[in-house]
C-alpha positions as CSV (number, residue, x, y, z in Angstrom):
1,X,-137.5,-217.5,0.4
2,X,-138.4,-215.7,3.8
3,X,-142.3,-216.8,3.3
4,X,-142.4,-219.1,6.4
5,X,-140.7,-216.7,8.3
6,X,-143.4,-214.1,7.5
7,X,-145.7,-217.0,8.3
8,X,-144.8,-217.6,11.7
9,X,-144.2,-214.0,12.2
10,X,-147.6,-213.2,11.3
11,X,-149.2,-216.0,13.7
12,X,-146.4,-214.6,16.8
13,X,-147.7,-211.4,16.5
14,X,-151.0,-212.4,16.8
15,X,-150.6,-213.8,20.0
16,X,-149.0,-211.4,21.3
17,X,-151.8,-209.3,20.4
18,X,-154.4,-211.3,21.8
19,X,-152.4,-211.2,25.1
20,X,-152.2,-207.9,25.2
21,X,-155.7,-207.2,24.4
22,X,-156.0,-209.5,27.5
23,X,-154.5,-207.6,29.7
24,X,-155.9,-204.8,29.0
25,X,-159.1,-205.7,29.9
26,X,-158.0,-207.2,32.9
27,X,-156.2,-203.9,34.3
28,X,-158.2,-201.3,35.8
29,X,-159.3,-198.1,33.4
30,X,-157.5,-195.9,35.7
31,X,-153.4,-195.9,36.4
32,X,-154.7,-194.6,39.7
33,X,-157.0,-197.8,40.4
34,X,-156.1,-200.5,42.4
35,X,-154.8,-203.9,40.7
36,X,-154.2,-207.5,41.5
37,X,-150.9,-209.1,41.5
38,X,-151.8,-211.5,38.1
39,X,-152.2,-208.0,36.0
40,X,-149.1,-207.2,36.9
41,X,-147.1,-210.5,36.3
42,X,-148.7,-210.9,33.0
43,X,-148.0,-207.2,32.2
44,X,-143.9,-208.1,32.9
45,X,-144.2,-211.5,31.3
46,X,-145.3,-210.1,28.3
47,X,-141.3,-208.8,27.7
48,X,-140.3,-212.0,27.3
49,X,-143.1,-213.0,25.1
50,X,-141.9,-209.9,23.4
51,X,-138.3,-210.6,23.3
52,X,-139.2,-214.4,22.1
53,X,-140.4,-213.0,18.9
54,X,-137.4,-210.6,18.1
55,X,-134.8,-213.3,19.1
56,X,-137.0,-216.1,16.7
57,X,-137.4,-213.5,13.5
58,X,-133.0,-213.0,14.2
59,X,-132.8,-217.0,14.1
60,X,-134.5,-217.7,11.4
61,X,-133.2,-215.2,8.6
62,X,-129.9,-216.0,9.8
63,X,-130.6,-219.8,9.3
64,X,-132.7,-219.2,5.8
65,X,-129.3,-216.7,4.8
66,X,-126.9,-219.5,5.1
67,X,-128.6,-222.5,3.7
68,X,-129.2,-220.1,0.5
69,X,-125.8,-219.1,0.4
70,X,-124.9,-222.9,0.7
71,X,-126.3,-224.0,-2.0
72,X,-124.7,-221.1,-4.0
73,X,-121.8,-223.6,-3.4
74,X,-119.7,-220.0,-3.3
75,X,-115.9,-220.5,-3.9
76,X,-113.8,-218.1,-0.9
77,X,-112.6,-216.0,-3.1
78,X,-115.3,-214.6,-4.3
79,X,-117.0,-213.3,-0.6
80,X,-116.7,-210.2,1.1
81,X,-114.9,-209.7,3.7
82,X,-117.0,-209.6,7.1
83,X,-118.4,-212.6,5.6
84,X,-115.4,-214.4,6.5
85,X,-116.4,-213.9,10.1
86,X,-118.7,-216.9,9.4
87,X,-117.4,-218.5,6.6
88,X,-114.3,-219.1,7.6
89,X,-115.5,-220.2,11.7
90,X,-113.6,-222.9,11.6
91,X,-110.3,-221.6,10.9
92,X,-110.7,-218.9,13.7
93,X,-111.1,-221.4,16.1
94,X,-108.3,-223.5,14.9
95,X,-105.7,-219.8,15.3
96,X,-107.3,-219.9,18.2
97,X,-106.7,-223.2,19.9
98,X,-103.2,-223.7,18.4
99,X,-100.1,-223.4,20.1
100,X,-97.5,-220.5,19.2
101,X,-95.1,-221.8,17.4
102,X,-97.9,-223.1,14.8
103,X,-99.4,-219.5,15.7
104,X,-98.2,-217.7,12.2
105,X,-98.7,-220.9,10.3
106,X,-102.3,-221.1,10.7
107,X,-102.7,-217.4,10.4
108,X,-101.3,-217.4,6.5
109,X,-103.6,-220.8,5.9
110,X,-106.4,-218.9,6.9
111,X,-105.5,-215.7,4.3
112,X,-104.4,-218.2,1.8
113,X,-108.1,-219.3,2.0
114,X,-109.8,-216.2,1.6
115,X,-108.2,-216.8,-1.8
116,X,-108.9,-219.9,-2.7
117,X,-111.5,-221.3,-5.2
118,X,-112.3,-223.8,-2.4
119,X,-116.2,-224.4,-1.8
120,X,-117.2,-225.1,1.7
121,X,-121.5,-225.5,3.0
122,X,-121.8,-223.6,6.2
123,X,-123.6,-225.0,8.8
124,X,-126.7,-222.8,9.1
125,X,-126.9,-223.5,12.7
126,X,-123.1,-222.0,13.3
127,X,-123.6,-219.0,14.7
128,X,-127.1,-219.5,17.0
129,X,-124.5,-219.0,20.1
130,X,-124.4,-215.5,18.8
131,X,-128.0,-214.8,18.6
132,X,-129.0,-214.7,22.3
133,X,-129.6,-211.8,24.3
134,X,-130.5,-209.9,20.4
135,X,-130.1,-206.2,21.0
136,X,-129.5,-203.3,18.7
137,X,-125.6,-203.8,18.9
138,X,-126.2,-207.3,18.6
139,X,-128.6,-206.7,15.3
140,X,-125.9,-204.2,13.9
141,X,-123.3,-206.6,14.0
142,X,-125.3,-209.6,12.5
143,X,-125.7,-207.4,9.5
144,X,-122.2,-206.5,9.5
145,X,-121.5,-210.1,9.1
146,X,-123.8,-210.7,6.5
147,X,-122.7,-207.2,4.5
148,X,-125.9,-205.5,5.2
149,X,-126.8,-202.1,4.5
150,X,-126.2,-200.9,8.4
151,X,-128.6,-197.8,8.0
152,X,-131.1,-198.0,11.1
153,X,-132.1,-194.6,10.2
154,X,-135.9,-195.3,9.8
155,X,-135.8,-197.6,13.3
156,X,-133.9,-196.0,15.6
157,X,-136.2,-194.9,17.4
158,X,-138.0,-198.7,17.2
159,X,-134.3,-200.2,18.6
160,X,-134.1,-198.4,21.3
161,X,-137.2,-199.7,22.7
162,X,-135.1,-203.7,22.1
163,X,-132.6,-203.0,24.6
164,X,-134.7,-202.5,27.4
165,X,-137.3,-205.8,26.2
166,X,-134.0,-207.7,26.4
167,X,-133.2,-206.1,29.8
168,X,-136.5,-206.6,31.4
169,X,-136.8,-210.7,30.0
170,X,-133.4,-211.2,30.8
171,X,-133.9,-209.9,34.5
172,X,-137.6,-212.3,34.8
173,X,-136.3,-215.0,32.7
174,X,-132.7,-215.5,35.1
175,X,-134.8,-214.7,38.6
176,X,-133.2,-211.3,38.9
177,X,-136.6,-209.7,39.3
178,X,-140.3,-210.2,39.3
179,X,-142.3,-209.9,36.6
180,X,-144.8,-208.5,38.7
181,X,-142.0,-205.5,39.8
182,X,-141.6,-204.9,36.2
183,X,-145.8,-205.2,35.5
184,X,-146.6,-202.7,38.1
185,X,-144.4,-200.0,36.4
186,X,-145.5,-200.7,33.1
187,X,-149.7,-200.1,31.7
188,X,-150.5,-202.0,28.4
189,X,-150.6,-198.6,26.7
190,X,-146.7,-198.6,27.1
191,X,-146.5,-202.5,26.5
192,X,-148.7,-202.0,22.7
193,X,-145.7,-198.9,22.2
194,X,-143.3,-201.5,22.3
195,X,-145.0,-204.1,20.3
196,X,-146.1,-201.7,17.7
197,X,-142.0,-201.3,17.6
198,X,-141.4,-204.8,17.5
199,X,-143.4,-205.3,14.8
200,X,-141.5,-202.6,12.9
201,X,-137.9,-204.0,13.6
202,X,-138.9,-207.6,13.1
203,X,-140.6,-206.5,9.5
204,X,-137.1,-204.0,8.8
205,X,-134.8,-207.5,9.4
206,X,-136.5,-210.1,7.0
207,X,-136.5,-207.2,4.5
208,X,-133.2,-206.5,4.7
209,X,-131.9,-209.8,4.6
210,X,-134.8,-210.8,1.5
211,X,-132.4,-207.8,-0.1
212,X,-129.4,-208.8,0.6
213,X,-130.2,-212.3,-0.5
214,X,-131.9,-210.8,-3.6
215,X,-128.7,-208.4,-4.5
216,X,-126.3,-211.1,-3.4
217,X,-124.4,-208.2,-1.1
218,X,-122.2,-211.0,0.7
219,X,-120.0,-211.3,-2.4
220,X,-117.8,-209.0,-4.5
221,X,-119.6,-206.8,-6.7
222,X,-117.3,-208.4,-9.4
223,X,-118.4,-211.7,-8.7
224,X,-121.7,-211.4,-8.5
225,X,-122.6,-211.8,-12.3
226,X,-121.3,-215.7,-11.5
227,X,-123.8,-216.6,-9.4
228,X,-127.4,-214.9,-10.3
229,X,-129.6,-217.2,-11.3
């Protein structure tokens, strides 16, 4: 179900490749040796083209998630809890927006729901304002959402690496600073560090969600038998 995803992973990662492999033989053999000012634009620029394929991999398993758990046509009843963060958007906006003294009303209509056998499609584009600025805190709590396994153990290290891409193309992308700051300070032996770890996260967070999708971890264990193909 993630094959296109894999797809246009594969063909991002390529690029990026090729632009690094550009800038690296662009940039002068020795960290010592003087450079121009384009080696060291493209050398920040490359964080965002970095970060691009991080926050397109988070989009699209969240979008290919929902529209398979859609057309599960799942009944509220049977879905875990942190699923309801999503499932049940609607209602939390309307608790929300309502007036106290309608305050308590709305809040039992929402837990009445959570029990219900009603069947609602979720929108798979409901949640893309919560997959900007994609960080490990932000990846943690997407999967929390989804009732993912939240062991990182075997990324950690990778993740770390995610906040400061998301710092650095945040900074270029909203003017904050030049690339070209960020480029000087950075040689394409550190830049192919921190694609060789975006490459691992992006690969750890399409399998995790193929699993999840594959174990159907978003309902109750007891339910699950109801909906395996």
């Amino acid at each position: 179900m993630f094959r296109p995803t894999r797809s246009t992973l594969v063909d991002r990662m390529n690029e990026s490749r090729r632009i690094l492999s550009l800038i690296k033989s662009m940039e002068n053999p020795s960290p010592l040796g003087r450079e121009g000012q384009e080696v060291w634009t493209l050398r920040g620029l490359y964080f965002v083209n970095l970060y691009s394929i991080v926050e397109f991999t988070v989009r699209s398993v969240v979008h290919v998630s929902l529209v398979f758990i859609s057309d599960r046509s799942v009944c509220f009843n049977c879905l875990k809890n942190n699923f309801y963060s999503i499932a049940l958007d609607s209602e939390f906006k309307r608790c929300k927006d309502v007036n106290e003294k309608k305050g308590l009303e709305k809040r039992i209509e929402l837990l009445e729901k959570t029990q219900s056998t009603d069947i609602r499609a979720i929108d798979p584009n409901l949640i893309h304002m919560y997959l900007q600025n994609i960080d490990y805190d932000r990846i943690k709590l997407i999967f929390k959402c989804f009732c993912i396994d939240e062991n990182f153990s075997s990324v950690s290290r990778q993740m770390l690496y995610l906040n400061e891409i998301k710092t650095k193309r945040n900074d270029v992308s909203h003017g904050n600073e030049s690339a070209a700051v960020y480029g000087k300070m950075t040689r394409s032996d550190e830049l192919e560090k921190r694609f060789e770890a975006v490459a691992v996260v992006t690969d750890f967070i399409v399998s995790k969600f193929e699993t999840s999708l594959y174990e159907l971890s978003f309902l109750k264990e007891e339910r699950r038998s109801l909906y395996l193909a």
